[in-house]
Wavefront OBJ file of the C-alpha trace (Angstrom):
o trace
v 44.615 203.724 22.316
v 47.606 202.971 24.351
v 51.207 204.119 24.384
v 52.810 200.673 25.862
v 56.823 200.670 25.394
v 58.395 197.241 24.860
v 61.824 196.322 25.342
v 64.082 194.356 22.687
v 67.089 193.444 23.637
v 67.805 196.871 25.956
v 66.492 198.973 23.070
v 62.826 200.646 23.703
v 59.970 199.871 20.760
v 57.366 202.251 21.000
v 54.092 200.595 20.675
v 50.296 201.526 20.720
v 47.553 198.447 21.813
v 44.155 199.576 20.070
v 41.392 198.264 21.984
v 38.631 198.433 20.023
v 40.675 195.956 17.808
v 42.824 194.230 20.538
v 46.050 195.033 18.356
v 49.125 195.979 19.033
v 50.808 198.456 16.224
v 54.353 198.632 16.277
v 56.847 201.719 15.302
v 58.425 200.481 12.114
v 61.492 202.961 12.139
v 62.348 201.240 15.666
v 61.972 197.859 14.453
v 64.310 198.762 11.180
v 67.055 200.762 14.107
v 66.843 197.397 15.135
v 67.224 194.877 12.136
v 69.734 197.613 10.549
v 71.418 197.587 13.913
v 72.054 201.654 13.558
v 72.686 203.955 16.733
v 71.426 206.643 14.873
v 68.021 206.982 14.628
v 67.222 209.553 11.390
v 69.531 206.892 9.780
v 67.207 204.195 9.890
v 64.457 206.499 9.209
v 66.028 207.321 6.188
v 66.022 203.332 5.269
v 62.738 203.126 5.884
v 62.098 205.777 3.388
v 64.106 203.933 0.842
v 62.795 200.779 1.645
v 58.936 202.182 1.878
v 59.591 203.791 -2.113
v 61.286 200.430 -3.080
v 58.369 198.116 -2.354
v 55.446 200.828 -3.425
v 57.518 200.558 -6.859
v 57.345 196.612 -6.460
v 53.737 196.819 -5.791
v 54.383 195.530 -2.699
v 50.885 195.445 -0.226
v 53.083 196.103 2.547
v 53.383 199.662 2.870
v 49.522 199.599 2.231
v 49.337 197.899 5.254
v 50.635 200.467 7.203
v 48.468 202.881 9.187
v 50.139 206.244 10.835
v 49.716 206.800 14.241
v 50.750 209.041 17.323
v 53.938 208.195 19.018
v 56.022 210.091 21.662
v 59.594 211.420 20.682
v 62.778 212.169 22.122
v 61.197 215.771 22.811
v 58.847 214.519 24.514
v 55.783 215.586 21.958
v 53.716 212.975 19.948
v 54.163 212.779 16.264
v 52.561 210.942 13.520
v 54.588 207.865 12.422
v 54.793 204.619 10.888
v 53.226 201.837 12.264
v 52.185 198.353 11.569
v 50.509 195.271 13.155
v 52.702 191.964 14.017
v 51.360 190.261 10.542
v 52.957 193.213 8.892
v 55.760 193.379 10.463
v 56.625 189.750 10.350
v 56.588 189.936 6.480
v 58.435 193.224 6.578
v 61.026 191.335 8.271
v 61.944 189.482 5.172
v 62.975 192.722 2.890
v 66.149 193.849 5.502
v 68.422 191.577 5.202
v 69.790 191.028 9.023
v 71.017 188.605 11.134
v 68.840 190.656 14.216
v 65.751 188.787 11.385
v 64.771 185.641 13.264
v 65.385 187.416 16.718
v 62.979 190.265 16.547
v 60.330 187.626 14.805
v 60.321 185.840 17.529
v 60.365 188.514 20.045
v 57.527 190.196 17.754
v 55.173 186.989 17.941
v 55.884 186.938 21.849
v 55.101 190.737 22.829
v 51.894 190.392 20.185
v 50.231 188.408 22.151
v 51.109 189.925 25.471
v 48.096 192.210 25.608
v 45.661 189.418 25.729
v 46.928 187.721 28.966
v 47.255 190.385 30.201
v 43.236 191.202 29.988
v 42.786 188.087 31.705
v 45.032 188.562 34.826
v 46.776 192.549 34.985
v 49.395 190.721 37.489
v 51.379 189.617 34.277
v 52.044 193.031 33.504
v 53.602 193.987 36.305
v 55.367 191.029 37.197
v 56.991 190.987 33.589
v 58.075 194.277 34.500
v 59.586 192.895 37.501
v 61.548 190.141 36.085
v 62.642 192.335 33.297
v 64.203 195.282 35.769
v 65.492 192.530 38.032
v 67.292 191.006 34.563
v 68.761 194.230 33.854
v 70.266 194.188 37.513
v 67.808 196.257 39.364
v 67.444 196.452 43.076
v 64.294 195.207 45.087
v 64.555 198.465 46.580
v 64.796 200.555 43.014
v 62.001 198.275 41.729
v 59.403 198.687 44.604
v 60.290 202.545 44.092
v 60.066 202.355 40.350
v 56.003 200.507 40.721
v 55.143 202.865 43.404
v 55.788 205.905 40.872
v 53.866 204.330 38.202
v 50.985 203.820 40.337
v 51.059 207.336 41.646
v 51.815 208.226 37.688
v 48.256 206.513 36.688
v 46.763 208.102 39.327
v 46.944 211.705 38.061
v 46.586 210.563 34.536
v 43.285 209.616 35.301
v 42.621 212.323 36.852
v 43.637 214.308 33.929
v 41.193 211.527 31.519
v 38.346 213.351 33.042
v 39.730 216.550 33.597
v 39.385 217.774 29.742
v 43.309 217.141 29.446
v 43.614 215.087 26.026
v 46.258 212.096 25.864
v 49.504 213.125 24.009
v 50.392 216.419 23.423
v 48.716 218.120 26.157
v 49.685 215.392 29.043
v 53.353 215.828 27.545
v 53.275 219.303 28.247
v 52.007 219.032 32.103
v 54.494 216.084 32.849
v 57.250 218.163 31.060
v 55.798 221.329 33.167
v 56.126 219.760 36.522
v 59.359 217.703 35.464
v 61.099 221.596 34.716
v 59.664 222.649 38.442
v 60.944 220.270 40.397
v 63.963 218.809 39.103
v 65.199 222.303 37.107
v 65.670 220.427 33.879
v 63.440 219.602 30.918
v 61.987 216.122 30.448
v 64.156 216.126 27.184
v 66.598 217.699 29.051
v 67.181 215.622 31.470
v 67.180 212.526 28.521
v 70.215 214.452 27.210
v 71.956 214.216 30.565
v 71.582 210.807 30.872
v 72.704 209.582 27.063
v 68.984 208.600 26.306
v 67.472 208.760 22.892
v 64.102 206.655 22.556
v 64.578 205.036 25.994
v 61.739 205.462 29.125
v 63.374 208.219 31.314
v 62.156 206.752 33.969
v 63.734 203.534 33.953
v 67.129 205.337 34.002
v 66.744 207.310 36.964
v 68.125 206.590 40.536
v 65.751 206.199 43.257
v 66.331 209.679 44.382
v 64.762 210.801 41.114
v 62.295 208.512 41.239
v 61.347 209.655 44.584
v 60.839 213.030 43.892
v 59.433 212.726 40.510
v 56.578 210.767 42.563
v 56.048 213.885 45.002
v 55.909 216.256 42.699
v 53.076 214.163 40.366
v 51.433 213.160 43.732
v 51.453 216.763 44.842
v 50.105 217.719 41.492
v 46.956 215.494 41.804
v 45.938 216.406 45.392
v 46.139 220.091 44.868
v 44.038 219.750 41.136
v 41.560 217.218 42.968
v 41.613 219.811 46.211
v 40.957 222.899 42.871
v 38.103 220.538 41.053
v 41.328 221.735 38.325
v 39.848 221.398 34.656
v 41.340 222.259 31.541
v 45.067 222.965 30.182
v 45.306 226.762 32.348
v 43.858 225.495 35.777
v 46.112 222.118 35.454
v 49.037 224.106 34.512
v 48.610 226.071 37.500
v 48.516 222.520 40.047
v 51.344 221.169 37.416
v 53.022 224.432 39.169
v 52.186 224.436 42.375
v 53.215 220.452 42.715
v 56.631 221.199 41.178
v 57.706 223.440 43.241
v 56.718 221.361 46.228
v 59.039 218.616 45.149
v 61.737 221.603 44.392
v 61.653 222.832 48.188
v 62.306 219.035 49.189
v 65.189 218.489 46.973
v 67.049 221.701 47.716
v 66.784 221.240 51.454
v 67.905 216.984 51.078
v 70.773 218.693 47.893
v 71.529 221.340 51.021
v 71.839 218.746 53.993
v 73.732 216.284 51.598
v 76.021 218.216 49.236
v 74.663 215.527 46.495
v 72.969 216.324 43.286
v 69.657 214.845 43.138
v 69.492 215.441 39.046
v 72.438 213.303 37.346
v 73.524 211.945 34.501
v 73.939 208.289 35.839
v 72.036 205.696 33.983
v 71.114 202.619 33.706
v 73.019 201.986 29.890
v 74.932 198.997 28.456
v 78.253 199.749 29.261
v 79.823 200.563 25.901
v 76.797 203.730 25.734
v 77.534 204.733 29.057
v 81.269 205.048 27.536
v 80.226 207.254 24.399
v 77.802 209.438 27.110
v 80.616 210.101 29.275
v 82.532 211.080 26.202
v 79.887 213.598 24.588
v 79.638 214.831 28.488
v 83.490 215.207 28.567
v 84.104 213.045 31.087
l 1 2 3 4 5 6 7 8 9 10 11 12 13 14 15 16 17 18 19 20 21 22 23 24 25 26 27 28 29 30 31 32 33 34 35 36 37 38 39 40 41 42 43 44 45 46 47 48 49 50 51 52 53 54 55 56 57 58 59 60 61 62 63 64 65 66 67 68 69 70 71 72 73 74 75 76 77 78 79 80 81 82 83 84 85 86 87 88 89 90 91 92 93 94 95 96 97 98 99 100 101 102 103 104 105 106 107 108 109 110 111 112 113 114 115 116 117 118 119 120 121 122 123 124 125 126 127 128 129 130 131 132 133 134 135 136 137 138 139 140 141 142 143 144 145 146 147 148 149 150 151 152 153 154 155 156 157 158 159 160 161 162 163 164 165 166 167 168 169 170 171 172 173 174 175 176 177 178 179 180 181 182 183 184 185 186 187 188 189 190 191 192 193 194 195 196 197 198 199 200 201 202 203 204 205 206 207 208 209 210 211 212 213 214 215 216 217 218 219 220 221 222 223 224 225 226 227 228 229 230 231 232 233 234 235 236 237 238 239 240 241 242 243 244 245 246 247 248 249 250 251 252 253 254 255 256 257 258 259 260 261 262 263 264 265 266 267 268 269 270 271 272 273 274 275 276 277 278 279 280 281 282
């Protein structure tokens, strides 16, 4: 299975696409933050277990319906949650009263079927990516940066795929691992910093970040493929050894500039970026 963020109306919906079954499952507690409209996110997960009691009581087949699945947190770990096909969630809809209702069905019938273009021709992918950085006021520049990453991303978790590194917990701990070397911050961290709860880290950071971030993951996957590294110990040790090659670079540019590479600048609707500068006490 596949961890696939989509985006809904600047807020992130974590989303898995099974492949055996070609079907995307959806976090329900993100789709009721959304319909519920709350900032807070234990809030709506507290609705959900309300709502979830409510319709077992009704006899409801909805909650039935619902499978539990892996999905990555603000900590950057994966944790069993919710989830529930587009069918589901489409009749789910109906019990939350909301005026965000005929919105996120129509957004949920779009991004449902996504996946299966994308099969056909993998140049939809990234060119919705494209179009949706570019909406959300993104430079050419930032956006060239931000596909080159991801490429050089894929390209060490592969290497990881068939490196006895399993998907989830154990890839969250080398990305956090080499995110700590290089950038002196935790992946969760460096979320904090920026005023990001559920949102993709990075799609928030500047190119600088971006830039490094790439180094130190490219780094990582030269020196494990130079190692043969296999296993959680030997990739640690490469996680390590990449890091700190992308920490040497920064301090020397950080050095030669006077600029902090690290920041809390984002890429937020305006009236967040107001409440992050507050908590930051700016």
């Amino acid at each position: 299975m596949k961890i696939i963020p989509a985006i809904f109306e600047e807020r992130e919906i974590r989303r898995v696409y099974d492949e055996k079954t070609q079907t995307w499952f959806f976090s329900v507690v993100d789709i009721i933050q959304v319909l519920t409209q709350q900032p807070n996110y234990k809030t709506a997960q507290n609705y959900w277990k309300v709502l979830k009691h409510r319709l077992n009581k009704e006899g409801s087949q909805l909650v039935t319906n619902c499978n539990q699945l892996k999905l990555p947190a603000a900590d950057g770990k994966n944790y069993l949650a919710d989830v529930a096909n587009v069918e589901t969630l489409l009749r789910l809809v109906q019990s939350v009263p909301s005026p965000k209702a005929e919105p996120i069905k129509l957004w949920l019938a779009k991004v449902g079927h996504e996946r299966m273009q994308e099969m056909s021709d993998p140049a939809r992918a990234l060119e919705r990516a494209r179009t949706t950085w570019q909406k959300y006021g993104r430079s050419e520049k930032w956006i060239q940066q931000r596909m080159t990453g991801q490429e050089t991303r894929n390209k060490l978790t592969d290497f990881w795929a068939t490196h006895d590194i399993k998907q989830g917990e154990e890839y969250a701990i080398l990305t956090n691992l080499i995110h700590q070397e290089w950038s002196g911050v935790s992946v969760t961290a460096h979320m904090n910093m920026k005023g990001l709860r559920t949102q993709n880290l990075r799609d928030h950071m500047s190119e600088a970040e971006l830039i490094f971030t790439a180094l130190a993951e490219l780094s990582t996957r030269q020196i494990a493929e130079v190692t043969d590294a296999t296993g959680m110990t030997e990739n640690k040790t490469a996680a390590n050894a990449g890091g700190k090659i992308a920490k040497s670079a920064r301090l020397e540019l950080e050095s030669k500039t006077g600029r902090k590479v690290v920041t809390s600048e984002n890429y937020l609707p305006p009236s967040r970026v107001k409440k992050v500068r507050r908590l930051n006490g700016k």
